[in-house]
GUVOSE-557088 format. One record per residue (C-alpha): residue number from 1; residue in one letter; x, y, z. Coordinates in Angstrom, 3 decimals. Layout:
residues N
+-----+------+----------+----------+----------+
: pos : code :       xx :       yy :       zz :
+-----+------+----------+----------+----------+
: NUM :    A :        X :        Y :        Z :
...
+-----+------+----------+----------+----------+
END
This chain:
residues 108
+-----+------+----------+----------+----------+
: pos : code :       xx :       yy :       zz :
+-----+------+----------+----------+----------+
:   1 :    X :    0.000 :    0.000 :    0.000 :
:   2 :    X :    3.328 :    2.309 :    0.587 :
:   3 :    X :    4.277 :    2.149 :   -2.835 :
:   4 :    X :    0.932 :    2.722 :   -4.509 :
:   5 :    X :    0.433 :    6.142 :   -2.115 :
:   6 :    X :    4.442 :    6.972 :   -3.436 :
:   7 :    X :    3.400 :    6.710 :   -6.774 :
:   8 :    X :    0.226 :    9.103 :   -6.453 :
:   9 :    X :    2.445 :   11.407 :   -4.826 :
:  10 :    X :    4.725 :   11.619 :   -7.548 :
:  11 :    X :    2.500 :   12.078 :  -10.361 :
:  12 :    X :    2.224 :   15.771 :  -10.922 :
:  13 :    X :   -0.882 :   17.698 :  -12.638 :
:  14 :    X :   -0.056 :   20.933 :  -14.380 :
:  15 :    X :   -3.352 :   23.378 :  -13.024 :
:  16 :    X :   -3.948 :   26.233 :  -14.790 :
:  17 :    X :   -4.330 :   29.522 :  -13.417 :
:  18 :    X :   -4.485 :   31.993 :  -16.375 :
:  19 :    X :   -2.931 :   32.172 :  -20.032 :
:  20 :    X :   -2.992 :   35.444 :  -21.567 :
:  21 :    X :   -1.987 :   36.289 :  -25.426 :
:  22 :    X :    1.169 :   38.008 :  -26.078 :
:  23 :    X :    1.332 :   37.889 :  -29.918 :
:  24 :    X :    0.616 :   36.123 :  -32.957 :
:  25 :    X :    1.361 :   32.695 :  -31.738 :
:  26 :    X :    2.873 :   33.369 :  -28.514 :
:  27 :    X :    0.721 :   33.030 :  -25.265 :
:  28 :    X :    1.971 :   33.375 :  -21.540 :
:  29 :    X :    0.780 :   30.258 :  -19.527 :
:  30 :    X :    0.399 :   30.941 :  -15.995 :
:  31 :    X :    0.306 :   27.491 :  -13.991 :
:  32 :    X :    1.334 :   25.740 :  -10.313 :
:  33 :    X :    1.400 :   21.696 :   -9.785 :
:  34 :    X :   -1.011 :   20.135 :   -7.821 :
:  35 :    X :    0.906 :   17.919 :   -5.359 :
:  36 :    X :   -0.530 :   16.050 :   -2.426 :
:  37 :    X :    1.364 :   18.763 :   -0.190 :
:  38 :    X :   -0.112 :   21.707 :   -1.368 :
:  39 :    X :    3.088 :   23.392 :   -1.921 :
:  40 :    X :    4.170 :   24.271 :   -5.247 :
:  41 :    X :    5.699 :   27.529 :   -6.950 :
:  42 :    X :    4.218 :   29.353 :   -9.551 :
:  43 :    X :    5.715 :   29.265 :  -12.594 :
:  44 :    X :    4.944 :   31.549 :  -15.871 :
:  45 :    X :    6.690 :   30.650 :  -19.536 :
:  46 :    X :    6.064 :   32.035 :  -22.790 :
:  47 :    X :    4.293 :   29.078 :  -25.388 :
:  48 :    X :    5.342 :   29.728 :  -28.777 :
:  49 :    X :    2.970 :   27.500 :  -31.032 :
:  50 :    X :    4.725 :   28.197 :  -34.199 :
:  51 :    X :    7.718 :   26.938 :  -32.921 :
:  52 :    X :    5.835 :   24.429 :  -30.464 :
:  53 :    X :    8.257 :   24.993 :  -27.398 :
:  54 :    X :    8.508 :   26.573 :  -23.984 :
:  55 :    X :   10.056 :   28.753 :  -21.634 :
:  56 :    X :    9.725 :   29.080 :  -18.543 :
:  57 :    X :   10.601 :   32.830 :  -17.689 :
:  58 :    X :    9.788 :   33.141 :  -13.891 :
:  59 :    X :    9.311 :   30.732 :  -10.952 :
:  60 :    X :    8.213 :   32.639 :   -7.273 :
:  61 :    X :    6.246 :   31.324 :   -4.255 :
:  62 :    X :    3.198 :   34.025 :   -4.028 :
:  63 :    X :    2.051 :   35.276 :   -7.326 :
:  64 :    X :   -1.470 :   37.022 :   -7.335 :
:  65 :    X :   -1.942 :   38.484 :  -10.734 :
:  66 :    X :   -0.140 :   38.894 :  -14.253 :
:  67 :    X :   -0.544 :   41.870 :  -16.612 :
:  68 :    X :    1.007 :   42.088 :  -20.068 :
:  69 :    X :    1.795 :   45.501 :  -21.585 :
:  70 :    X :    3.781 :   45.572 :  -25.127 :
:  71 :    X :    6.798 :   44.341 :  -24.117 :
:  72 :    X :    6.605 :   43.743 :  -20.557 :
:  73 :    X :    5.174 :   41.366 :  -18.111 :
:  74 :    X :    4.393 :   42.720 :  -14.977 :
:  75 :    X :    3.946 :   39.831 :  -12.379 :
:  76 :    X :    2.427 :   40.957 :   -8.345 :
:  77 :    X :    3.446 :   38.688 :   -6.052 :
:  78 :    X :    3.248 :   38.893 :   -2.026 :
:  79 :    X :    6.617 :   38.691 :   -0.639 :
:  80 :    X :   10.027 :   38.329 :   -2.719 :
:  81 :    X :   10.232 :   34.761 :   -3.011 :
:  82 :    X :   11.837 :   34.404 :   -6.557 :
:  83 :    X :   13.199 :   30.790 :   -7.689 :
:  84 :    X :   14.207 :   31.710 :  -11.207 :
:  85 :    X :   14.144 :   34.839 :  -13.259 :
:  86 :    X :   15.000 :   35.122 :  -17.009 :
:  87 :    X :   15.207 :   38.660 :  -17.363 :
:  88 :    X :   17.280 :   37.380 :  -21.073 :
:  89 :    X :   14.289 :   35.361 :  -22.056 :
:  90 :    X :   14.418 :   34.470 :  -25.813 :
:  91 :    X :   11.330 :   36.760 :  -26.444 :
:  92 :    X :   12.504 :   39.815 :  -25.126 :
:  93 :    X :    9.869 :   40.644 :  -23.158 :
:  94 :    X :   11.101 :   42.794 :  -19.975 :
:  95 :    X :    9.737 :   41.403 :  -16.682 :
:  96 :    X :    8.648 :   43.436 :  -13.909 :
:  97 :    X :    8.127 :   42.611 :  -10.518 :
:  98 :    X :    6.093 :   44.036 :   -7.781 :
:  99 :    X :    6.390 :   42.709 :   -4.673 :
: 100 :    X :    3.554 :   44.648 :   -2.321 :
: 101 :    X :    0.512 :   42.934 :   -5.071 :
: 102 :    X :   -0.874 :   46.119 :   -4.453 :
: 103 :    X :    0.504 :   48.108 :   -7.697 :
: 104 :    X :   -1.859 :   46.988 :  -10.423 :
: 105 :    X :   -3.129 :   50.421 :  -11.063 :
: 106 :    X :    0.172 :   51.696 :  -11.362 :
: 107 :    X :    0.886 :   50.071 :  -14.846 :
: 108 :    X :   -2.312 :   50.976 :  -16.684 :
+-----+------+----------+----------+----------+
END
């Protein structure tokens, strides 16, 4: 019975949490894993159909919202816990943080 609750537990399903259109054929997938322990960071990448690959551009603990604006992604969070920031993404989109989730209106 051990073994068949270790291999639930490693099974991982990608949930969604928002995808938002960047440009002709590039979206920006927003997305956690659901694990059995309830912790997982968020992660946000840049889909390129054309090219059908991924990148993953940003991976925090704490993300509340996402806004796109031209050429930069603005990503709230609550607190500063980045895991992985690709501020040279392959897309050149310039990422912003703001760490207080508060500064939405800010970036209209």
């Amino acid at each position: 019975m051990l073994v068949a609750i270790g291999a639930v537990a490693c099974h991982r399903k990608k949930f969604m949490i928002r995808s938002l259109p960047l440009r002709q054929g590039l979206s920006l997938n927003w997305y956690h894993y659901s694990d059995i322990t309830n912790f997982s960071p968020d992660y946000v990448e840049i889909a390129d159909r054309k090219e059908n690959r991924t990148e993953v551009i940003f991976e925090a603990s704490s993300i509340c919202q996402i806004q796109v604006r031209s050429d930069s992604i603005l990503i709230l969070m609550v607190g500063n816990t980045i895991l992985q920031r690709a501020d040279d993404n392959d897309y050149h989109f310039k990422i912003i943080v703001d760490t207080t989730c508060r500064g939405a209106y800010l970036y209209k």
